[in-house]
MOPAC internal coordinates of N, CA, C and O (Angstrom, degrees):
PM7 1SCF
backbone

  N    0.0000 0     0.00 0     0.00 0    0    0    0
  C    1.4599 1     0.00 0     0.00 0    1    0    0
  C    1.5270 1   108.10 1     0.00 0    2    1    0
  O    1.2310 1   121.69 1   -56.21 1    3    2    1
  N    1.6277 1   114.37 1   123.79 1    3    2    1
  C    1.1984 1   109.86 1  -175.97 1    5    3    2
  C    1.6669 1   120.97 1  -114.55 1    6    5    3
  O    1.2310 1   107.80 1   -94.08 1    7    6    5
  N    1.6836 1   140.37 1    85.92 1    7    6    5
  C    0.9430 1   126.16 1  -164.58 1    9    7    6
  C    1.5810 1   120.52 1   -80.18 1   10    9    7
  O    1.2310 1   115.44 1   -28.09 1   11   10    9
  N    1.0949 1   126.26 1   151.91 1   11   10    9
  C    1.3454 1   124.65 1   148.01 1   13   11   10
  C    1.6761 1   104.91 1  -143.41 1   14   13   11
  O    1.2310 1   129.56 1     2.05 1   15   14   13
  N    1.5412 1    99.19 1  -177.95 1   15   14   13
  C    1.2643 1   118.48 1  -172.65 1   17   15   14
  C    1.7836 1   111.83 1   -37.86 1   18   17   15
  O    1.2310 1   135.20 1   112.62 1   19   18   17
  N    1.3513 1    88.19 1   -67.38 1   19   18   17
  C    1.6002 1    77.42 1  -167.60 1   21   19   18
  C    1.8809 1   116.17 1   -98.37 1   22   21   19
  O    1.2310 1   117.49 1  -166.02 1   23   22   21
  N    1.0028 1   122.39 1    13.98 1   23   22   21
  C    1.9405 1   124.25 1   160.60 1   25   23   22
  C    1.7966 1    82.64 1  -147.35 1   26   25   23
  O    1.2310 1   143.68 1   -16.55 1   27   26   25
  N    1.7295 1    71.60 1   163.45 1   27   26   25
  C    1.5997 1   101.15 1   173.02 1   29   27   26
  C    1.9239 1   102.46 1  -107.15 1   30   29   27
  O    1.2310 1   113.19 1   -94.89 1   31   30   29
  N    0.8154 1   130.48 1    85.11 1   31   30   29
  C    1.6862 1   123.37 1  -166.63 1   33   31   30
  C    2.1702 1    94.31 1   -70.15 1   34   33   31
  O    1.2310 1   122.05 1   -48.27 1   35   34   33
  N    1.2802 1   113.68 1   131.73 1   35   34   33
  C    1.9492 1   110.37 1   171.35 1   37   35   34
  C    1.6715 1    93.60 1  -130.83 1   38   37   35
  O    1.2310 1   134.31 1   -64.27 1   39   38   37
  N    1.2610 1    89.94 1   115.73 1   39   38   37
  C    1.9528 1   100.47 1  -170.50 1   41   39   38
  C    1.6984 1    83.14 1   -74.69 1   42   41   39
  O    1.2310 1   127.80 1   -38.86 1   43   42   41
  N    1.4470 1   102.59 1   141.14 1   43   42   41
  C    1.4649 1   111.09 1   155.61 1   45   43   42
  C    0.7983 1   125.14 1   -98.89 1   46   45   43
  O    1.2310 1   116.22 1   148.02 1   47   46   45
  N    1.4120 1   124.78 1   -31.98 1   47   46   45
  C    2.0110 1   140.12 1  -169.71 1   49   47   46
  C    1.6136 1    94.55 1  -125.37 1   50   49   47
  O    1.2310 1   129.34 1   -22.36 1   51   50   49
  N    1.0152 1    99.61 1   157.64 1   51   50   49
  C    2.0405 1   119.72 1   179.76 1   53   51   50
  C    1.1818 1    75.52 1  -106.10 1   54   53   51
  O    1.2310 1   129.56 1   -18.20 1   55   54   53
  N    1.8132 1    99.18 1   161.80 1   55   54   53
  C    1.0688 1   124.17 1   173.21 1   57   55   54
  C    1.5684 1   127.23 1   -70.11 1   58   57   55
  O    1.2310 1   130.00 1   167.23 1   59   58   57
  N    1.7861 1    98.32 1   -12.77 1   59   58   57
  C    1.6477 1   115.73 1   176.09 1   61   59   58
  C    1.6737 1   110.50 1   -72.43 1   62   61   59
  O    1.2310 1   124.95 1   147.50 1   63   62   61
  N    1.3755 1   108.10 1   -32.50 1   63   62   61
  C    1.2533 1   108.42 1  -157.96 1   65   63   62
  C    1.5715 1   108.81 1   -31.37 1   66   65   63
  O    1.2310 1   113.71 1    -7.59 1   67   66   65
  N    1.3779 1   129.50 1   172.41 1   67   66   65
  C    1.6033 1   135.63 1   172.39 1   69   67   66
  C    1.3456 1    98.80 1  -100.49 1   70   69   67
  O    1.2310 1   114.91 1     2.36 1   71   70   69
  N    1.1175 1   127.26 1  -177.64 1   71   70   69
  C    1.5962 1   127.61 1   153.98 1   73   71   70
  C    0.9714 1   120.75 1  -102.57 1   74   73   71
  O    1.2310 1   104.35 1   164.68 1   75   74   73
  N    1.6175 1   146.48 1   -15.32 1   75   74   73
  C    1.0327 1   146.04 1   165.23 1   77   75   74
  C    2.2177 1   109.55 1   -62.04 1   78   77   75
  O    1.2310 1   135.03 1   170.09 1   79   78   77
  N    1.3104 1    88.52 1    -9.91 1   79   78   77
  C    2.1131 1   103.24 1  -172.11 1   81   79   78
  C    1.6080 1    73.70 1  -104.96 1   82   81   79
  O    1.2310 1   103.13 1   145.34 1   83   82   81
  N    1.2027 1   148.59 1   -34.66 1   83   82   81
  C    1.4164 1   122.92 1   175.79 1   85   83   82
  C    1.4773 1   140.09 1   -54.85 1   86   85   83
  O    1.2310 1   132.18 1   154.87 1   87   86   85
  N    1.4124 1    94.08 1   -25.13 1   87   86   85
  C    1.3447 1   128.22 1   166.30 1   89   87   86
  C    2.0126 1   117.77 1   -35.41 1   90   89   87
  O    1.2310 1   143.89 1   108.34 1   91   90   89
  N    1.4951 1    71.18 1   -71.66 1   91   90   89
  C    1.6792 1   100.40 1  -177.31 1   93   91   90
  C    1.5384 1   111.16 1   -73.51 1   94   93   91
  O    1.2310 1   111.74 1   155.72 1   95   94   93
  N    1.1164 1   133.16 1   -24.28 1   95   94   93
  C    1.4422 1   142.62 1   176.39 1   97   95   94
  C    1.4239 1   106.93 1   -77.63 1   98   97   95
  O    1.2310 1   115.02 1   117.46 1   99   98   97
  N    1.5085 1   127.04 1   -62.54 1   99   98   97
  C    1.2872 1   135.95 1   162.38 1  101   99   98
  C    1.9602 1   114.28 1   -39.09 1  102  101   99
  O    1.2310 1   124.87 1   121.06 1  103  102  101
  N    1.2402 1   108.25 1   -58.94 1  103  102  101
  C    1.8184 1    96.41 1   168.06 1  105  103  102
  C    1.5419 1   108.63 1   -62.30 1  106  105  103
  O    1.2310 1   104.46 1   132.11 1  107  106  105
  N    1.1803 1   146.29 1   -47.89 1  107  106  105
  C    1.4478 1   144.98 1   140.67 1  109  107  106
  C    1.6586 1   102.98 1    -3.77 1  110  109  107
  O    1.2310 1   111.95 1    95.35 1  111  110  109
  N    1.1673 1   132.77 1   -84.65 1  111  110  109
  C    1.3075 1   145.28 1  -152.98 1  113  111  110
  C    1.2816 1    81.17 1   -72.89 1  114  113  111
  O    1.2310 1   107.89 1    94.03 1  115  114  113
  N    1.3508 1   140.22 1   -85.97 1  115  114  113
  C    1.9518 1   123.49 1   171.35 1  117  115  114
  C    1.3885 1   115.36 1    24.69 1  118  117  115
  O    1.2310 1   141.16 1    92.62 1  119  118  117
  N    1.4004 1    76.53 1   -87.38 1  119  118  117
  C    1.5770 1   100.41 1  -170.72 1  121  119  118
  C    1.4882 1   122.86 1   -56.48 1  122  121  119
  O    1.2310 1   130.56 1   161.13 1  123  122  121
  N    1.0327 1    97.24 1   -18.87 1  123  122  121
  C    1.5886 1    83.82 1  -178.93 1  125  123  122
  C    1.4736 1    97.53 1  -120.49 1  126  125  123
  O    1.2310 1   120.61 1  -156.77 1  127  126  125
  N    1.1868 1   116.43 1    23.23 1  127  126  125
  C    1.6353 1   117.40 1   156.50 1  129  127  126
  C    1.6301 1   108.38 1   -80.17 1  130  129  127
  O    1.2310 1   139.13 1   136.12 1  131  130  129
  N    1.7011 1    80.51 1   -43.88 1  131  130  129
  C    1.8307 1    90.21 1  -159.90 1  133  131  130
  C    1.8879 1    89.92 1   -70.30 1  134  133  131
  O    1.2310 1   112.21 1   132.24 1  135  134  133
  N    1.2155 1   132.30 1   -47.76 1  135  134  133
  C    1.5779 1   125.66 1   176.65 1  137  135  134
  C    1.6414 1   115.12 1   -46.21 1  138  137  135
  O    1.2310 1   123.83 1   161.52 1  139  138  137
  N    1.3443 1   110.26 1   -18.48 1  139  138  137
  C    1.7710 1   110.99 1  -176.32 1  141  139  138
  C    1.6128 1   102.46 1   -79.86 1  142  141  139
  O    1.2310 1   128.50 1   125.94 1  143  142  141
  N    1.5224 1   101.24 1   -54.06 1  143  142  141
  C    1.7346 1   108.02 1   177.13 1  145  143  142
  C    1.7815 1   106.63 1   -59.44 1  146  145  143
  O    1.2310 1   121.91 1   111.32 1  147  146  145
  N    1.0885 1   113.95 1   -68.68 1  147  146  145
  C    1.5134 1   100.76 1  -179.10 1  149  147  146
  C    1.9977 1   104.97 1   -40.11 1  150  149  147
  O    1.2310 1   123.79 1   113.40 1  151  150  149
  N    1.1202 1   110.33 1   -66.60 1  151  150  149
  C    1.7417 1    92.39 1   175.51 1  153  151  150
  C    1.6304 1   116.12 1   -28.19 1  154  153  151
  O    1.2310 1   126.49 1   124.18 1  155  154  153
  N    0.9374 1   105.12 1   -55.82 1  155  154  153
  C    1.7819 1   112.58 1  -171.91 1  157  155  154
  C    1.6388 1    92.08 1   -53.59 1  158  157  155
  O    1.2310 1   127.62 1   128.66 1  159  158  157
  N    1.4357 1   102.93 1   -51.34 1  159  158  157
  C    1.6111 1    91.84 1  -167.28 1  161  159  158
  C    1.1508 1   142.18 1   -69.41 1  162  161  159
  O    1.2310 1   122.95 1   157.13 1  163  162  161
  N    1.5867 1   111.94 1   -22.87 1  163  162  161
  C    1.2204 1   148.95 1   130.70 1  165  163  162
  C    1.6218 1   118.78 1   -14.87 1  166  165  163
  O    1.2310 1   123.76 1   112.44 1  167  166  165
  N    1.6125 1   110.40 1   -67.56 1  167  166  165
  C    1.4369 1   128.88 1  -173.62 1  169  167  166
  C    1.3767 1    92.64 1   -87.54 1  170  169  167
  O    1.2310 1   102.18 1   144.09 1  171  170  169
  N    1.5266 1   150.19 1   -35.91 1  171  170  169
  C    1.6173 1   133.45 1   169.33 1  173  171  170
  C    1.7285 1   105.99 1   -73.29 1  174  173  171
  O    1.2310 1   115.87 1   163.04 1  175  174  173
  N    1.6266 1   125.44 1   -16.96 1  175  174  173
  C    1.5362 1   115.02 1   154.55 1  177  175  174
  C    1.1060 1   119.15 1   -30.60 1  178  177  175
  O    1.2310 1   126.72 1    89.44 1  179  178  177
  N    1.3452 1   104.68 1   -90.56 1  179  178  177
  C    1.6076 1   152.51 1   173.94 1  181  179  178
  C    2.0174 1    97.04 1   -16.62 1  182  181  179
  O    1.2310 1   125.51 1   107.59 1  183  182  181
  N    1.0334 1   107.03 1   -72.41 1  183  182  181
  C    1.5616 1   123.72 1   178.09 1  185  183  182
  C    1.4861 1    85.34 1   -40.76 1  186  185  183
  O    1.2310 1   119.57 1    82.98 1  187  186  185
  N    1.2910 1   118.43 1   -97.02 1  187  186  185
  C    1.1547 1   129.92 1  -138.08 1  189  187  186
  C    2.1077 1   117.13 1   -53.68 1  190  189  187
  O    1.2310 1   136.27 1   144.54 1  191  190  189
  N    2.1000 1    86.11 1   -35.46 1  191  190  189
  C    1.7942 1    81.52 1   160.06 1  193  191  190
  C    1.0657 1   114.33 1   -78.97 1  194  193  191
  O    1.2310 1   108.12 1   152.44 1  195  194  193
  N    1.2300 1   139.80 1   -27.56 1  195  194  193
  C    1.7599 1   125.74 1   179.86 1  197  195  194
  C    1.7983 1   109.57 1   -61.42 1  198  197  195
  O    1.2310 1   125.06 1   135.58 1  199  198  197
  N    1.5990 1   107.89 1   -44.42 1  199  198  197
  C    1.5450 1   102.98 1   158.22 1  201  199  198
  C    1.4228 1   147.43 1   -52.40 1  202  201  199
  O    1.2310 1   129.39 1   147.88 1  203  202  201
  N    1.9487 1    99.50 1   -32.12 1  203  202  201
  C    1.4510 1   113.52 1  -177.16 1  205  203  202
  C    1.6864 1    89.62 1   -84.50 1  206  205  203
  O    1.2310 1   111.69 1   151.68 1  207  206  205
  N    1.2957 1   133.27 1   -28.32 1  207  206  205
  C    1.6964 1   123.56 1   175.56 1  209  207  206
  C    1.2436 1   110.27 1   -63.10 1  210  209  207
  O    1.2310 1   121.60 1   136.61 1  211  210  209
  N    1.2455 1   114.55 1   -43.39 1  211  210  209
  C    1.9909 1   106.31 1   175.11 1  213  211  210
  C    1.1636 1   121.79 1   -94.42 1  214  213  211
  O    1.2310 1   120.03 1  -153.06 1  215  214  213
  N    1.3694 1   117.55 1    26.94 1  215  214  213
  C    1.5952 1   119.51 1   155.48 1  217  215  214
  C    1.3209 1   100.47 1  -108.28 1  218  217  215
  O    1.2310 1   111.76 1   145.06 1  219  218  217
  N    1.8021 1   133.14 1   -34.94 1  219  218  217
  C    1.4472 1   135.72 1   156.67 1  221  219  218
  C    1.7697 1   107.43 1   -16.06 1  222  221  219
  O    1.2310 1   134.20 1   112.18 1  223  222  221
  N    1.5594 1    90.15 1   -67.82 1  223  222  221
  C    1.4259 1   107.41 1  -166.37 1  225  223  222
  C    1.4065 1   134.62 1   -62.74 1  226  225  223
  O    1.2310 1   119.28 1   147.83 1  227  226  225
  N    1.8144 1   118.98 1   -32.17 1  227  226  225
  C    1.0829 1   171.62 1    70.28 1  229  227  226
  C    1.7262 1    80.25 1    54.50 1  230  229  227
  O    1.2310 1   128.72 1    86.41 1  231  230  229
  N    2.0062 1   100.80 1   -93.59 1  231  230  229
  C    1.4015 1   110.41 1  -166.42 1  233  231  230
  C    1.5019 1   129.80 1   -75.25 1  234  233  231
  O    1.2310 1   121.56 1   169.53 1  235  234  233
  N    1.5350 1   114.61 1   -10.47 1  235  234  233
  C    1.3229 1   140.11 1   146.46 1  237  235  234
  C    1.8674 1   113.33 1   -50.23 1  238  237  235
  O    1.2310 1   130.11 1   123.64 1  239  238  237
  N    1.1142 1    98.11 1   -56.36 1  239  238  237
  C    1.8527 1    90.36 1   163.16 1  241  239  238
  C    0.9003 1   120.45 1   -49.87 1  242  241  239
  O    1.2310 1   116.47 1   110.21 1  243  242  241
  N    1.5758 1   124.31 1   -69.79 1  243  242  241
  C    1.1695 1   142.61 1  -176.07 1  245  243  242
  C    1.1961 1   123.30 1   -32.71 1  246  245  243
  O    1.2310 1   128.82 1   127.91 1  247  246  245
  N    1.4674 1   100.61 1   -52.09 1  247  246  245
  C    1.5464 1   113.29 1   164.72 1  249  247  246
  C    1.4333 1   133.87 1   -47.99 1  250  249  247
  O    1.2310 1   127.21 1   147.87 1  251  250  249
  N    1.4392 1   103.74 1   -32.13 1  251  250  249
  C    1.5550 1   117.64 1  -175.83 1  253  251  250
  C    1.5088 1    94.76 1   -84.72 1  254  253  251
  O    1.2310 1   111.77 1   137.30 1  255  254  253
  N    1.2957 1   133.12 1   -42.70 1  255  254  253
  C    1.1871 1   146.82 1  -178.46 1  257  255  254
  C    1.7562 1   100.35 1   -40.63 1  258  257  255
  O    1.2310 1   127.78 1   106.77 1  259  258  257
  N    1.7169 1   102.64 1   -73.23 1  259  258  257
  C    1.3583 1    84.73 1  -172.29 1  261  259  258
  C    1.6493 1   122.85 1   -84.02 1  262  261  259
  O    1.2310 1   128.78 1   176.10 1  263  262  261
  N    1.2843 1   100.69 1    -3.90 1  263  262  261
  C    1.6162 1   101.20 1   157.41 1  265  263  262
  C    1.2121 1   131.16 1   -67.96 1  266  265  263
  O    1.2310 1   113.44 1   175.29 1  267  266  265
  N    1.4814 1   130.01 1    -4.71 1  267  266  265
  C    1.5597 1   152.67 1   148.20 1  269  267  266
  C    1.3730 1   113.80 1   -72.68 1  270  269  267
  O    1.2310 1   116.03 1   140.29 1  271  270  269
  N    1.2411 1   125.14 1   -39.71 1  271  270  269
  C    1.2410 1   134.25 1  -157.10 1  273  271  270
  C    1.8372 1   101.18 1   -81.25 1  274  273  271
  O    1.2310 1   130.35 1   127.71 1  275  274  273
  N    1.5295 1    97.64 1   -52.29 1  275  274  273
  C    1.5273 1   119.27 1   170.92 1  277  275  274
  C    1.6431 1   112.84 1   -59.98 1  278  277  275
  O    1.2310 1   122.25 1   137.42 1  279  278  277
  N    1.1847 1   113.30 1   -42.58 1  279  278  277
  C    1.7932 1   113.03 1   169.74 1  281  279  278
  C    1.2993 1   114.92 1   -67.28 1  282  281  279
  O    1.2310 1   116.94 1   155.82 1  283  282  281
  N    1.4011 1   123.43 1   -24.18 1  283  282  281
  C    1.5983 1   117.50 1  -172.03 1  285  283  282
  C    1.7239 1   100.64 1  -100.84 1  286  285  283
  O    1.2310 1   122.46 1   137.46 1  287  286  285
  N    1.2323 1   112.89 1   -42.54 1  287  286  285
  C    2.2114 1   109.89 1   160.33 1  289  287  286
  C    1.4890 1    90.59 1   -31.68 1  290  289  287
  O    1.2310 1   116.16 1   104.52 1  291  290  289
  N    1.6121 1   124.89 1   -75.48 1  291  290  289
  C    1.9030 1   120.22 1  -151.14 1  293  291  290
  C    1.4014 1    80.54 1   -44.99 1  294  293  291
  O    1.2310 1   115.23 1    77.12 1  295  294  293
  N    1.4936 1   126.66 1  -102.88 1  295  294  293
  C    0.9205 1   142.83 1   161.64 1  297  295  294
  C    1.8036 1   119.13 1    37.28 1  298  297  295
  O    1.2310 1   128.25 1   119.29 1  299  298  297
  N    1.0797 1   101.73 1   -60.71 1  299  298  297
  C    1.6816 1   115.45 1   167.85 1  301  299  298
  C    1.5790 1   102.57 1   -75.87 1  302  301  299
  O    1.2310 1   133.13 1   113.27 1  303  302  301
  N    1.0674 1    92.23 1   -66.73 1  303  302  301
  C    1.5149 1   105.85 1  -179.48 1  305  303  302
  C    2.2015 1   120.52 1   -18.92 1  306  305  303
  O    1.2310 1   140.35 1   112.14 1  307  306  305
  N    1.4721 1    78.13 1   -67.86 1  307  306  305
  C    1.7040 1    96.94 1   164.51 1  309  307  306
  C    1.3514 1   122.77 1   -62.42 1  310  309  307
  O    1.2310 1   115.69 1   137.21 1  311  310  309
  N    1.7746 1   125.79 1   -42.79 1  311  310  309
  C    1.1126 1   103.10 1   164.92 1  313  311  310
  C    1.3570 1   138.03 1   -95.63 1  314  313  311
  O    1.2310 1   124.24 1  -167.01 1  315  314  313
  N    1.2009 1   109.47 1    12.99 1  315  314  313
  C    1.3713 1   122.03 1   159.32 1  317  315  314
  C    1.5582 1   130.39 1   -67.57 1  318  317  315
  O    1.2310 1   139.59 1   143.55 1  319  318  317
  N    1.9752 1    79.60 1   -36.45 1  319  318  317
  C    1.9385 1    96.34 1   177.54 1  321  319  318
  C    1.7216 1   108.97 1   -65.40 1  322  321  319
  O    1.2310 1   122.10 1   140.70 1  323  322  321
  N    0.9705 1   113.59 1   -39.30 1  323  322  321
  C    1.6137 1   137.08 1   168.45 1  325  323  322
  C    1.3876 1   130.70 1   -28.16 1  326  325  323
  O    1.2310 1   120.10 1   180.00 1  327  326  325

């Protein structure tokens, strides 16, 4: 690993490597591309059910809301009829 000021250079392959060993290094690097995205995807899950639970909850109020709203209309309703 070679730093300076302005890049960080991280050798992956020596200059010996063969190319037929490139092969196998390259599915290596794959894989742990594809393990970085699943993390992300994992952590944009996570987000998105803790979000889809407080819009649940959100419309679970709401619900009671206009199921109050609708009991107190009868409510008028009847003693008006009265």
């Amino acid at each position: 690993m070679e730093s300076s000021k302005s890049k960080i250079v991280i050798s992956l392959f020596d200059n010996s490597t063969l190319s037929f060993d490139l092969l196998g290094k390259e599915s290596h690097l794959e894989v742990v591309s594809v393990m970085m995205t699943n993390v992300t995807t994992e952590t944009t899950m996570v987000k998105l059910k803790s979000k889809i639970n407080l819009v649940m909850k959100a419309v679970e109020e709401r619900d009671h809301e206009i199921a109050a709203l609708s009991d107190h209309m009868k409510t008028c309703e009847i003693s008006e009829s009265s």
